[in-house]
N, C-alpha and C positions, 0 to 999 in steps of 0.2 A: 483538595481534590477538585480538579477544573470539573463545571458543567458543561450540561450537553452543546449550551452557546458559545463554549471558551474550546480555542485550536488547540491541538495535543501536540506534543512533541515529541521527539523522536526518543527520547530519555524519557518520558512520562509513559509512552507506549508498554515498554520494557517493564514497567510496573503492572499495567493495566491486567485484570484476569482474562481468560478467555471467555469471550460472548460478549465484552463490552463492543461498541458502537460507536464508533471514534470519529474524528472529522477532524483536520489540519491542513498546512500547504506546505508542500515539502517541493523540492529538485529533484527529476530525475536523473542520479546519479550513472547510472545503466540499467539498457532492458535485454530479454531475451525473447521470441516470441518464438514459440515449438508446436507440437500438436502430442499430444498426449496417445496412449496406445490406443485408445479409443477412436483417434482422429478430434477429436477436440480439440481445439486452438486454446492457448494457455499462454500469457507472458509474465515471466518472472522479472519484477519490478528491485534494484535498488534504490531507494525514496533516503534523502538525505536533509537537512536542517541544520542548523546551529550547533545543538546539542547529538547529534550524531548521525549513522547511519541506520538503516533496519531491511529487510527482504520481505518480499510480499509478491501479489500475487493476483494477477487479474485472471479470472477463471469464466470461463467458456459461458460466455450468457449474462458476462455482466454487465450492465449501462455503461457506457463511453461515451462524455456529449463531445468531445473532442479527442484532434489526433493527439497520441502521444510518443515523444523522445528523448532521449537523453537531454540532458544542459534543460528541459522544460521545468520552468516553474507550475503545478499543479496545486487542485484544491482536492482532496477527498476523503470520502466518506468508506467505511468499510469496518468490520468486525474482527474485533484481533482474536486470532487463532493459532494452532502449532500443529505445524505439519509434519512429517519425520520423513526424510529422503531412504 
């Protein structure tokens, strides 16, 4: 099981329960950025690696120290969860 100091992967994630606390560097694969019915600003993230893809989710109020776009190599930090569409 990697520690809090070792990057996760995209196939490690898929393991991971929900409430872990992850950190890795993935590519943006594809974004969407919407606003929710609330008007909330929300971008639905495809974050991609090596070992695969996964969906995720920047949600209205979270830290961005930079811009982000597809083809971007990123670094982050986030808690894996499951949403139901």
């Amino acid at each position: 099981m990697p520690t809090p100091n070792t990057p996760v992967t995209v196939s490690e994630l898929r393991m991971r329960p929900v409430g872990d606390q992850v950190w890795g560097k993935y590519i943006i694969m594809s974004l969407q950025k919407r606003r929710t019915k609330d008007g909330k600003e929300i971008c639905n993230l495809r974050l991609g690696d090596r070992t695969g893809e996964i969906e995720s989710v920047i949600w209205d109020g979270t830290q961005v120290s930079a811009d982000y776009e597809s083809g971007r190599l990123i670094g982050a930090v986030g808690d894996v969860g499951q949403y139901n569409n």
